[in-house]
N, C-alpha and C positions, 0 to 999 in steps of 0.2 A: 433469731431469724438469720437465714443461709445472707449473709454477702452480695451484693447485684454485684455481679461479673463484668468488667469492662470490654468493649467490642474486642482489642488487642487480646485479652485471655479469653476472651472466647473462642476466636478463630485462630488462636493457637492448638487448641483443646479440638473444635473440630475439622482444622488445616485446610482451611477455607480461601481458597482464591480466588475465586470470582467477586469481584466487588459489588455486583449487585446481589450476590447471595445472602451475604454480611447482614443487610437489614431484614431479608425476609426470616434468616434464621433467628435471629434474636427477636423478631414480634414471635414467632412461633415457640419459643419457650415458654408464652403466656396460656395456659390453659383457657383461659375467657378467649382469646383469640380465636386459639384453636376449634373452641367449641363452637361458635358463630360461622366460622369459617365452615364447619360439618355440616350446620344447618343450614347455612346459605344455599350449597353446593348439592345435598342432598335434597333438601325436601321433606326432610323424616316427618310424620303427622306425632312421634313423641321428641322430643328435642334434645338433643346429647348437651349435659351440664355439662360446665369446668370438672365438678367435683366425679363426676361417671370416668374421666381418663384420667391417664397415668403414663409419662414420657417412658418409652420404651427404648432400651438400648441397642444403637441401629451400628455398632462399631464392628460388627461380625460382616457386616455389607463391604465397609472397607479393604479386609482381609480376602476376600472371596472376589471380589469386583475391581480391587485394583485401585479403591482412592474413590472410584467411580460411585460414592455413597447418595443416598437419598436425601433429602434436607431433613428428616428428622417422621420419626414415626412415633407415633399414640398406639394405647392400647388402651381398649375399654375395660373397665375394673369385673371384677369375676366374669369377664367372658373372654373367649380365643377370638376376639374382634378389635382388627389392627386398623390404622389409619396413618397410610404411607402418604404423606407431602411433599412434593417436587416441585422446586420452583424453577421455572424455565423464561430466559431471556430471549434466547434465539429456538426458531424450530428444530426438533430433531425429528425427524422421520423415522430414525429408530425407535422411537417413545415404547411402540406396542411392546417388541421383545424387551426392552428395559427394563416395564413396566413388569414383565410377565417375570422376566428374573428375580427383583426383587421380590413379587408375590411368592416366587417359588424359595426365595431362603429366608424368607420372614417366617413361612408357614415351617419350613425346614426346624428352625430355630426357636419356632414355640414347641414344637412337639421331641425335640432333643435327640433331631435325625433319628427319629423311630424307624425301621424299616416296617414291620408288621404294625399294620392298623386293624384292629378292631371291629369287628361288622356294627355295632351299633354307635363306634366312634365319630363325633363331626370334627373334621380338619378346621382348621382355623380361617376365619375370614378375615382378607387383607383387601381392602378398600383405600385405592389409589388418585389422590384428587392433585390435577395439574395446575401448579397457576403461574400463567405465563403473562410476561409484561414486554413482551418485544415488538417491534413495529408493524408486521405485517400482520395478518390475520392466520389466527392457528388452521393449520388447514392439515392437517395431522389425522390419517384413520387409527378412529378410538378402538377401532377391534382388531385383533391379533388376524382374528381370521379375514379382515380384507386386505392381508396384507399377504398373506397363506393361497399356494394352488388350492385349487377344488374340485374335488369331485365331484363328478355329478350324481345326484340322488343322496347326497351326505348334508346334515346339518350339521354344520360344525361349532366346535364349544365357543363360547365367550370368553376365551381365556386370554389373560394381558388389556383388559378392560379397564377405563379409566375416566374421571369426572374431571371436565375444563372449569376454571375459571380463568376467561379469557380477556385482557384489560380494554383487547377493544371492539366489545358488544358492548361496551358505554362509553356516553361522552366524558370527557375532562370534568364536566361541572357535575356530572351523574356520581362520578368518580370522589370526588371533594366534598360533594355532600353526604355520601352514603354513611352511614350512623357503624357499621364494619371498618374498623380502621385499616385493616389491611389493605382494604380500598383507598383509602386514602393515599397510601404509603406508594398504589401501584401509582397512582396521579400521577407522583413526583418521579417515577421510575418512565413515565413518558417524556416528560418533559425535556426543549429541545436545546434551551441556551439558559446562564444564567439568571437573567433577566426573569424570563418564564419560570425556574425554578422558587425565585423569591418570592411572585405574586402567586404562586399555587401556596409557598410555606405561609405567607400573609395570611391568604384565604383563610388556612387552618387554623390557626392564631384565633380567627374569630369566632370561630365554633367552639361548639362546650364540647370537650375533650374529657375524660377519667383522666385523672393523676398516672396512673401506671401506663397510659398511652402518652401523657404529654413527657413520662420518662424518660420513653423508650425516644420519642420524636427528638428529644433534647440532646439525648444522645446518637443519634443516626445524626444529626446536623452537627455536631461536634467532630463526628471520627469517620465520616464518609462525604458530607457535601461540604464541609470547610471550606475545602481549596476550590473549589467550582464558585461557591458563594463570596469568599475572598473574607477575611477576618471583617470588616465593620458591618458588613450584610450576616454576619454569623450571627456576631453579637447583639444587632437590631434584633435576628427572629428570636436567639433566646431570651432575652430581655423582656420579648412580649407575651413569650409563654411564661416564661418564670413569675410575670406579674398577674396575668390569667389564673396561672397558681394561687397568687398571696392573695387574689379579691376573690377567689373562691372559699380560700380557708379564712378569708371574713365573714363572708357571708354563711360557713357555716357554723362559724358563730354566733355570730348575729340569731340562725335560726338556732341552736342550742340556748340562746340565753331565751329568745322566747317560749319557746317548751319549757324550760324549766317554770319561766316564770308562769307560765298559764298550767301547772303543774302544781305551783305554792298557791294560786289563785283557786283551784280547783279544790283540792286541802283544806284551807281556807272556809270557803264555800259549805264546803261537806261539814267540814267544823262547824260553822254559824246554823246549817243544815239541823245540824243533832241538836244543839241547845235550843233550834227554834221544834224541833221535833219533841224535845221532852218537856217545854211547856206547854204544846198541844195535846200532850200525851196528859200532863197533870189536869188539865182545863178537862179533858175527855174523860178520867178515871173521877174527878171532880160530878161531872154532870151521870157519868153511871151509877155512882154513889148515889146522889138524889135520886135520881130515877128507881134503884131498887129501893130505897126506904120509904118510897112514894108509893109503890107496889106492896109494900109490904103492910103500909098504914091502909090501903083499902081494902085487901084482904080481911083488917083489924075490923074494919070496919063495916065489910059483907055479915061477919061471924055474930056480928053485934046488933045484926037487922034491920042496920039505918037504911032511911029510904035512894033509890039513886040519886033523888035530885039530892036530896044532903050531901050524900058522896063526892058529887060531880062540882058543886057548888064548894066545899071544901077545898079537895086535892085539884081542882080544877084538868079533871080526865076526860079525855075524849067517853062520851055513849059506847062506843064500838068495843074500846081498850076493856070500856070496863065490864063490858057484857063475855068478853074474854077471861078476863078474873073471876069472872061468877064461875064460868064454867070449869074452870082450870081444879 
């Protein structure tokens, strides 16, 4: 298994400066993230799994743009369908033509600066979702073209189009509670003093968290909120993730040892089952033995002309049974 990367060799790897960037890129290497984040954002009626994408490599952005890279792009497995992530702290009004650029060398770079395209060729789709954590409200036009002269009697394309999630069309508590951790992570990306930041990381603390989310949270409070939180507020919030940890991997033991035991129980069960099955079975092949040697003595005794009442009075047989053997 690949190595988890420390924040330090990550954002050397991706030359990363913005300090709020640092957490959202590293939640975003989680495919489960990722995929939630799709579904949330979109709406799809079929739902994009972790295992559908595949991190695409967005370093040809840097080369082409100047550093000026995207926080990181997906691609969905056997399709030309990309999903470009930018995460944005402050507005930029620029977003549309950014947005439109990167569309135009993603789709550039799947198809291997084709010149000639194909009449029945489809270009690659690049679906661009913003998530912005900065104080004001995004007020940003999502289309290229309101930002474009117009002509009149021209509809103009949708080009440079992009999906907000914006941190504040929810509350703080909306934010803390929402079951998308990345929500979560925006919460503490509002928050105003340290004071505020520890009772948001508390809050978290108390929820049921995934292991690979209380990871990542362990480590974004290690190498980005440290110095804001001050070393003894550090160590209080990992101390109470880190034991959220150890009484979850109690408790799933605790539930493995009862499966198994209601597993041996079941076994068990099944076992005393068969043994009590094969004396039913002998008691049963017991009483059909009788039974055809009973059939078989009145037959003897049809052939031999006794009256029914002798019969009936003998083998002690129903009237009806035997009126059936007559005629058999």
């Amino acid at each position: 298994m690949e190595r988890s990367r420390t924040i330090e060799e990550y954002n050397e790897q991706k030359k990363v400066n913005n300090p709020h960037d640092k957490i959202f890129r590293m939640i975003l290497e989680d495919k489960t993230q990722v995929a939630e984040l799709i579904n949330r954002c979109l709406k799809l009626k079929e739902k994009i799994k972790p295992k559908h994408l595949e991190i695409y490599n967005s370093s040809f952005i840097d080369q082409k743009f100047n550093n000026q890279e995207c926080d990181i792009v997906y691609k969905k497995k056997r399709q030309q369908i990309f999903f470009l992530i930018e995460h944005q702290s402050k507005i930029d009004y620029s977003m549309p033509k950014r947005i439109l650029k990167y569309q135009i060398a993603i789709m550039e770079m799947a198809m291997k600066n084709k010149k000639i395209i194909k009449k029945n060729e489809k270009l690659p789709l690049v679906i661009p979702i913003v998530i912005y954590t900065g104080t004001g409200k995004w007020n940003v036009a999502k289309y290229i073209k309101d930002c474009q002269e117009q002509l009149e009697g021209l509809d103009n394309m949708d080009l440079g189009s992009y999906v907000i999630l914006d941190s504040n069309e929810y509350t703080k508590q909306e934010l803390l509670e929402d079951k998308l951790f990345i929500l979560k992570m925006m919460a503490l990306e509002k928050t105003k003093n340290p004071d505020e930041l520890y009772d948001n990381l508390e809050e978290i603390t108390q929820k049921e968290i995934e292991k690979i989310n209380r990871d990542i949270l362990i480590r974004v409070i290690k190498y980005i909120y440290n110095e804001t939180l001050g070393e003894e507020k550090t160590k209080d919030i990992i101390n109470k993730l880190e034991r959220a940890g150890d009484k979850e991997m109690i408790i799933e033991v605790i539930k493995k040892d009862r499966e198994q035991q209601w597993l041996k129980g079941r076994i068990v069960g099944m076992q005393e089952g068969r043994q009590e099955g094969e004396k039913i079975g002998e008691r049963r092949g017991e009483k059909l033995g009788i039974a055809k040697a009973i059939t078989q003595m009145v037959k003897e005794m049809i052939r031999s002309n006794l009256s029914d009442e002798q019969i009936m009075k003998i083998t002690k047989i129903e009237e009806k049974e035997l009126e059936k053997l007559k005629m058999a």
